[in-house]
C-alpha positions as CSV (number, residue, x, y, z in Angstrom):
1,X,0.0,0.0,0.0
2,X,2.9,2.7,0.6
3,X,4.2,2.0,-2.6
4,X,1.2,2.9,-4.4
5,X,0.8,6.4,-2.4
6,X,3.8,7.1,-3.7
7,X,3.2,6.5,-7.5
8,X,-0.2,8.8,-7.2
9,X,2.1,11.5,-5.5
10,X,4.9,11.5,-8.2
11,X,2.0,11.7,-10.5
12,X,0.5,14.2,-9.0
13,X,3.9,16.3,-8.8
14,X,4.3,16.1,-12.6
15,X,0.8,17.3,-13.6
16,X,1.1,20.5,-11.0
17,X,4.8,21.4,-13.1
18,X,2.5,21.4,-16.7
19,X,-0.3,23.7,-15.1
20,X,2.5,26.1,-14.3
21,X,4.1,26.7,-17.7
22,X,3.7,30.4,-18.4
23,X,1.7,31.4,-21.8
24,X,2.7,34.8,-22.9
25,X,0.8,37.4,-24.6
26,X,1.5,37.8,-28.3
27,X,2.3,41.5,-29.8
28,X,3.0,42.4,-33.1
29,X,6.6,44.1,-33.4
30,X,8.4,45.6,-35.8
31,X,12.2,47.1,-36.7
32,X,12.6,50.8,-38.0
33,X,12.9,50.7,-41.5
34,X,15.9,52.7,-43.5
35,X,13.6,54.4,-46.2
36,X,14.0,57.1,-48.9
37,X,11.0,59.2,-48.6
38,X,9.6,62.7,-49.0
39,X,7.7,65.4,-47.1
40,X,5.7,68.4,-48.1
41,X,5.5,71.4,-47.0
42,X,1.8,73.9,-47.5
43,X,1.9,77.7,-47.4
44,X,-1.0,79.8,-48.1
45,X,-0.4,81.8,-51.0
46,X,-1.9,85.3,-52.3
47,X,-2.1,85.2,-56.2
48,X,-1.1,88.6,-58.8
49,X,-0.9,89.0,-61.9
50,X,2.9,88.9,-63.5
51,X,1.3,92.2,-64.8
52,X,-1.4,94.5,-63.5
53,X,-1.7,97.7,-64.0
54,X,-3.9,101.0,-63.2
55,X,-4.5,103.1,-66.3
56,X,-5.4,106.6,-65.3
57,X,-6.0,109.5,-67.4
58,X,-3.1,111.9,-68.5
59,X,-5.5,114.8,-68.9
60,X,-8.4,116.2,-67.8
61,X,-12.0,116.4,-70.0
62,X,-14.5,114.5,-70.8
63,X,-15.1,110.8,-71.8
64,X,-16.6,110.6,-75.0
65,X,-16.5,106.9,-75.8
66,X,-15.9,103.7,-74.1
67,X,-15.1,101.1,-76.6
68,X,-14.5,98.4,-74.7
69,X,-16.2,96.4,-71.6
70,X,-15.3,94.8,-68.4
71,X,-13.7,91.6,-68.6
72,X,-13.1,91.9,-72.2
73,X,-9.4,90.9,-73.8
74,X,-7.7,93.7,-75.3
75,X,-4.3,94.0,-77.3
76,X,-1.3,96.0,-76.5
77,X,-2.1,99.7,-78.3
78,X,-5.8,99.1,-78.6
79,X,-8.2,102.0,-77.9
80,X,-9.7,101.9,-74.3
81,X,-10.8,105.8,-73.8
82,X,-11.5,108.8,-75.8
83,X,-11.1,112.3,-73.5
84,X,-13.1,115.2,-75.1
85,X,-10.1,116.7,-76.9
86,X,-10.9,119.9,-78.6
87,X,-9.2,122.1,-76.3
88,X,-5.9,120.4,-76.8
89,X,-6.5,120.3,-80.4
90,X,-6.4,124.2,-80.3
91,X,-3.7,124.1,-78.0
92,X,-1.5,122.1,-80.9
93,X,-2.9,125.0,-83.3
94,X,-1.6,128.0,-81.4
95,X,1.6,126.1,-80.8
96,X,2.3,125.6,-84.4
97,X,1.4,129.3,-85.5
98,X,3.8,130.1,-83.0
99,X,6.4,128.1,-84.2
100,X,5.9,129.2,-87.8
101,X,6.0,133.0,-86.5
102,X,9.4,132.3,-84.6
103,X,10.8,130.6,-87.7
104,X,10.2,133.7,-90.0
105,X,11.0,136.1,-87.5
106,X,14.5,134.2,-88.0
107,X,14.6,134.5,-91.1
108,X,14.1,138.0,-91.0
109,X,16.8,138.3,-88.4
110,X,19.2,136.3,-90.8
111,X,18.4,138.5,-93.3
112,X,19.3,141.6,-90.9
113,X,22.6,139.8,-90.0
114,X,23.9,139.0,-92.8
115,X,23.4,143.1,-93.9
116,X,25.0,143.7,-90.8
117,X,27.8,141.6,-91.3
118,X,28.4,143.4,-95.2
119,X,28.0,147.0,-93.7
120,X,30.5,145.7,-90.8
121,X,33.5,144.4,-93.4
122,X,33.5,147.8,-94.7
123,X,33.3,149.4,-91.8
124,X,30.3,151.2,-92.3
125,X,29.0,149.9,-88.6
126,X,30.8,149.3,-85.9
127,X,31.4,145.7,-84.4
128,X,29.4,146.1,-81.6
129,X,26.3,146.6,-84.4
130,X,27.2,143.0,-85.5
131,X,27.5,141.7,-81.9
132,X,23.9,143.0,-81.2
133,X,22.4,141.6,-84.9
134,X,24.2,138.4,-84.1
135,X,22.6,138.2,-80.4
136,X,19.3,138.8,-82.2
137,X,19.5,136.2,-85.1
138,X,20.6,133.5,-81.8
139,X,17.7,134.8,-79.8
140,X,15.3,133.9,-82.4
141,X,17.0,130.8,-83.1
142,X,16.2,129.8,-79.3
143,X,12.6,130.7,-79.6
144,X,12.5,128.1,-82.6
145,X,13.1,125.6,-80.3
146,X,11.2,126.5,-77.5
147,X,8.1,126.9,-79.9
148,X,8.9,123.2,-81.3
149,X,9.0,122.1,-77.8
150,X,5.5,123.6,-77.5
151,X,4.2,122.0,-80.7
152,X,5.5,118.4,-79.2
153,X,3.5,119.4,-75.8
154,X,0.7,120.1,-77.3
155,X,1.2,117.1,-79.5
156,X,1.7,115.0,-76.7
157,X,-1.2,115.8,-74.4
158,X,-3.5,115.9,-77.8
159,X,-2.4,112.1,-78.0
160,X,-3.0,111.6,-74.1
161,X,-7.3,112.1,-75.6
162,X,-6.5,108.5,-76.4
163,X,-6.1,106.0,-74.0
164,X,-4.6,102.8,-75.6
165,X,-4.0,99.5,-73.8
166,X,0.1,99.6,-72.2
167,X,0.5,95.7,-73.4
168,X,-2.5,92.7,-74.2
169,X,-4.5,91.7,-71.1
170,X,-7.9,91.7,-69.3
171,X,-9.7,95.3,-68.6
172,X,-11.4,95.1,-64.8
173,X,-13.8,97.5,-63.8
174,X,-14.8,100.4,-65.5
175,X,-15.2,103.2,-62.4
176,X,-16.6,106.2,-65.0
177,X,-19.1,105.9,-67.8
178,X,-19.6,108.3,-70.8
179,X,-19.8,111.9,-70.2
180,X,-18.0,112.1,-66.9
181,X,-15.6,115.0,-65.8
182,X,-12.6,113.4,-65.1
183,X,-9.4,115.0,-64.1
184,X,-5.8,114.3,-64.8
185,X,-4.9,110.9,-62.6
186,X,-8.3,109.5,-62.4
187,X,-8.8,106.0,-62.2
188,X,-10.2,104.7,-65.8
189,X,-9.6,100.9,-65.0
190,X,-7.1,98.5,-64.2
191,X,-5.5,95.6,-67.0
192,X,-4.4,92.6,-66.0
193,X,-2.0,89.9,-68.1
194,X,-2.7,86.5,-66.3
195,X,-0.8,84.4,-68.8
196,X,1.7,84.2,-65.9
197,X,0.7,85.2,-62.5
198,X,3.0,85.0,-58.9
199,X,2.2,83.5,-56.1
200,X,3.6,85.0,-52.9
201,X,4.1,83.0,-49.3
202,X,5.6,83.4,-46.2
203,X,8.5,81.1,-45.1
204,X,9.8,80.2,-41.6
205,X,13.2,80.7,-41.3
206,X,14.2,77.0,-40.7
207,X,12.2,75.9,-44.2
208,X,13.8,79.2,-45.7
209,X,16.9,77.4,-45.0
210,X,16.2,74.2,-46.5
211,X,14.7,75.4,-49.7
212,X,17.6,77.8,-50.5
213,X,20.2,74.5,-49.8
214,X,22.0,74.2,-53.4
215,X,20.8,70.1,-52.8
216,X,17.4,71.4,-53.4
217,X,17.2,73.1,-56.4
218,X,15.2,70.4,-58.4
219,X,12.4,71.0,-55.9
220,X,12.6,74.5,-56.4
221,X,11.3,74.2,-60.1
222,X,8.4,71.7,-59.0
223,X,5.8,73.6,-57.0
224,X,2.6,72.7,-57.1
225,X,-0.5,75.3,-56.2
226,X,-3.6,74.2,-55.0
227,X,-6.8,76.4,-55.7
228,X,-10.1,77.5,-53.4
229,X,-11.8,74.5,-54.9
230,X,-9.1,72.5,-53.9
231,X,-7.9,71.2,-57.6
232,X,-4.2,71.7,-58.1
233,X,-3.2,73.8,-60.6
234,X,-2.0,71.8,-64.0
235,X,1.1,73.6,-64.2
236,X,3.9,73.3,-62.0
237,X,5.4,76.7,-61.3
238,X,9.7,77.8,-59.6
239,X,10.9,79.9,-57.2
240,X,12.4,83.0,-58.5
241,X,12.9,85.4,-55.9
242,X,13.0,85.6,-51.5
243,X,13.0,88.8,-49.9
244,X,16.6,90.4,-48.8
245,X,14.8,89.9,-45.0
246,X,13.4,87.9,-42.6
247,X,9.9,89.9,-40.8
248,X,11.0,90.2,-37.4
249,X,7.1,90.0,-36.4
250,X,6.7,86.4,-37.7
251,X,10.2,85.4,-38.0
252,X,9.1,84.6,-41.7
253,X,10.6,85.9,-45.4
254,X,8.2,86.0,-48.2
255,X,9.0,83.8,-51.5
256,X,7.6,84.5,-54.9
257,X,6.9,81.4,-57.2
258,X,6.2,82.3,-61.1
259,X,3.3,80.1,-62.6
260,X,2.2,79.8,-66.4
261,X,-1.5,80.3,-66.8
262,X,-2.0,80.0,-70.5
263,X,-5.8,79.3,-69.7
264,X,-5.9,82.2,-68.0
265,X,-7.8,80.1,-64.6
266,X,-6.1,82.1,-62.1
267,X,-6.9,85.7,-61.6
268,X,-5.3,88.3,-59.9
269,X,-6.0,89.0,-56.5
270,X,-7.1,85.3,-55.8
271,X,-5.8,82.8,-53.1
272,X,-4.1,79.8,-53.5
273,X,-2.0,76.7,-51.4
274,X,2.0,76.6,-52.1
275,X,2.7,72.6,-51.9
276,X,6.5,71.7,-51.8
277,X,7.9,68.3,-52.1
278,X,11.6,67.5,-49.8
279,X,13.0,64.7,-50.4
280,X,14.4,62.7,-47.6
281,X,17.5,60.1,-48.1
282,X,17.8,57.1,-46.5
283,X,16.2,58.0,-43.4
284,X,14.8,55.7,-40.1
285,X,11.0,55.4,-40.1
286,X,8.8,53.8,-37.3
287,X,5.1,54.3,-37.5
288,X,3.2,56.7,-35.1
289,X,0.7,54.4,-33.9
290,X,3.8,52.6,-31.9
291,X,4.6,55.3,-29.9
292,X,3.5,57.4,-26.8
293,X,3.8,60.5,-25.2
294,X,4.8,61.2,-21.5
295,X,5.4,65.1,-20.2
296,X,5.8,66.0,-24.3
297,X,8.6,63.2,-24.6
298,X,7.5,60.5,-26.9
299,X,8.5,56.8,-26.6
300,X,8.6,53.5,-27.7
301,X,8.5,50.2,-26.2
302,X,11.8,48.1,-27.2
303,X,12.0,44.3,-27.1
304,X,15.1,43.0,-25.9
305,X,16.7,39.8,-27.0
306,X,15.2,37.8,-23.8
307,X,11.6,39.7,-24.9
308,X,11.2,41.7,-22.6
309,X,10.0,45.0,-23.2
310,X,12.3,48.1,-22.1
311,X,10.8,51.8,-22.3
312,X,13.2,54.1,-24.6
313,X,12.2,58.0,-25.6
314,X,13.4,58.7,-29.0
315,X,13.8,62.5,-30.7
316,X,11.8,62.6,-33.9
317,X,13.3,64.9,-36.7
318,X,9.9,65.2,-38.1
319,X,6.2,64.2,-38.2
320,X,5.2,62.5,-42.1
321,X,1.6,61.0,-42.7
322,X,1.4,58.0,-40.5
323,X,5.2,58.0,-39.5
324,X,8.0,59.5,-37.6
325,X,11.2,59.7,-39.0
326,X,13.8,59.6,-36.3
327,X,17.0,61.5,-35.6
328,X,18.0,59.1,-32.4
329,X,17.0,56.8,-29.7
330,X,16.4,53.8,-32.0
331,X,18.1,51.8,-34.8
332,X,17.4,50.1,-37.9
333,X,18.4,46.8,-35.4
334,X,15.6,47.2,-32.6
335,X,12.5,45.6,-32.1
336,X,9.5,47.7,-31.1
337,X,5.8,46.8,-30.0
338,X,4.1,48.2,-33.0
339,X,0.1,47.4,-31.9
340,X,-1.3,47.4,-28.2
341,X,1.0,49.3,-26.3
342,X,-1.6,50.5,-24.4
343,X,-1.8,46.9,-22.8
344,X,1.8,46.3,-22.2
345,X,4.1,48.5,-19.8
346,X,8.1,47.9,-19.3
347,X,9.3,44.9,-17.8
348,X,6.6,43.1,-19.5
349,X,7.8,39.8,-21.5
350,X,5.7,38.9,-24.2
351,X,5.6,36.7,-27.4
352,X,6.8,38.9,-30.4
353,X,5.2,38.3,-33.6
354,X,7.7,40.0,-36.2
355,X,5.7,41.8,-39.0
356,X,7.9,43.6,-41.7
357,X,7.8,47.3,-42.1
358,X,7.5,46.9,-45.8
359,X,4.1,45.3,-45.0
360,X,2.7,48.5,-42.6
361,X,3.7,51.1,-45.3
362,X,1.8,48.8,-48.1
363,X,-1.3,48.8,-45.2
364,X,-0.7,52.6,-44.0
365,X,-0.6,53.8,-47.7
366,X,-3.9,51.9,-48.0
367,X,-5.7,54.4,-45.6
């Protein structure tokens, strides 16, 4: 009988040992990928014309005709305006009469000289005679030229009746109808050429530095504008100019990008989203969802080589959709909990379930 209690109890033994073998809790890990990959950056943008002009009268009057409208296309020279002109038209009249009287009281002086300059050579006058019929004959000579002057004056104010389009573009509003007064500077209308327009944003200083790096030229010449409606723009447009200084307000500096706008879409004065593609080479990627934030730290759990699970902060360099991309605390050779670290804390071991991070980007993408 002994011996038999003692079989049941080594039994018994064995089958206590099998209860106690520890199961643990499978999480799906992951290693931070080494990744070329890209970034964008969005600035609003305020859109104008490459050319936009006001054209204002150059004399006072009158409008007599209109012959155009709002909105219309005109080309460079065409008539816009006609100013009541009549006065300057008699103005050009009285110039020219005086012009012809200067140039024959000229000639009458030269024809006084040159008997003043016979009578002189045999000494019939004196030289002081010649002096004074000289002084006369260049007198008059002056007064030619100031009376052509006034002829081109009148000319040129005459021509200023007509108001003719500065280069080809759009006329805007029309602020005065037939028959107003106007006087010299008033507002007529404004002309727009769209078939280029700029787009001007504000840049933080940090992004001013990484655009103007000679590395990124190539993403310079790709910028991409999104309009109101949110449709990008089908023309890519490049950086041309940044402003000698950064605004001490913002801490910004203002770009202007140059667009083509053959189809004349974008208008001047209308708003617009600057979207700029970095690339990024070779960098360490490990997706958000694996990571938490403690006091504005962020962290990560780390699975060591017995599995256990070791808290780590890491310093992100930047924030991309659905990813971090890391400037330290992790490599390319750690394991971290990618899903459920809300259920595991450090210390922890668990049962790792390796899933590539080829495989998240492919599901992340997906989203």
């Amino acid at each position: 009988m002994p011996i038999l209690i003692l079989v049941i109890t080594l039994f018994a033994s064995c089958g206590s040992k099998k209860q106690q073998r520890v199961v643990y809790e499978k999480f799906p890990v992951t290693t931070p990928a080494l990744k070329d990959t890209f970034y964008v950056n969005e600035y609003v943008a305020d859109i104008h014309s490459v050319r936009n002009i006001e054209v204002r009268a150059r004399i006072g009057g009158f409008i007599e005709t209109i012959h155009i409208d709002e909105g219309q296309f005109v080309k460079e020279g065409q008539l816009l305006f006609s100013i009541s002109s009549q006065e300057y038209k008699q103005e050009l009249t009285k110039a020219r009469a005086s012009l012809a009287s200067a140039v024959a009281e000229a000639k009458s002086t030269e024809v006084e000289l040159n008997s003043v300059k016979m009578l002189a050579s045999k000494n019939v006058v004196s030289k002081s005679e010649l002096d004074i019929a000289q002084a006369r004959w260049e007198a008059q000579l002056a007064k030619i030229e100031e009376a052509k002057a006034d002829e081109a004056s009148a000319e040129l104010k005459l021509s200023f009746a007509k108001v003719r389009a500065p280069f080809s573009g759009v006329v805007n509003r029309i602020s005065n109808k037939i028959g107003s007064l106007i006087e010299e500077g008033t507002l007529l209308t404004t002309l727009s050429d769209n078939h280029e327009v700029f787009a001007y944003f504000n840049v933080s200083e940090k992004e001013y530095l990484n655009l103007v790096g000679e590395r990124n030229i190539d993403q310079r010449k790709n910028i991409v504008l999104t309009l109101a409606n949110n449709k990008q723009h089908p023309y890519k447009g490049v950086i041309e100019t940044v402003e000698s200084e950064m605004d001490k307000s913002t801490g910004n500096i203002a770009f202007r990008a140059r667009f083509p706008n053959p189809d004349l879409i974008l208008k001047n004065g209308a708003t617009g989203k600057i979207t700029i593609t970095n690339p990024l080479d070779s960098v360490l990627l490990i997706p958000q969802k694996s990571t938490f934030e403690i006091q504005d730290n962020i962290y990560v759990y780390v699975v060591d080589n017995k599995n256990k699970v070791q808290i780590r902060e890491i310093k992100p360099r930047l924030r991309i959709p659905h990813f971090y991309v890391i400037e330290s605390g992790v490599t390319d050779k750690d394991r971290i909990v990618y899903e459920g670290i809300q259920r595991v804390k450090e210390g922890d071991q668990i049962d790792p379930q390796l899933i590539q991070m080829q495989n998240i980007m492919v599901q992340l993408d997906g989203l």
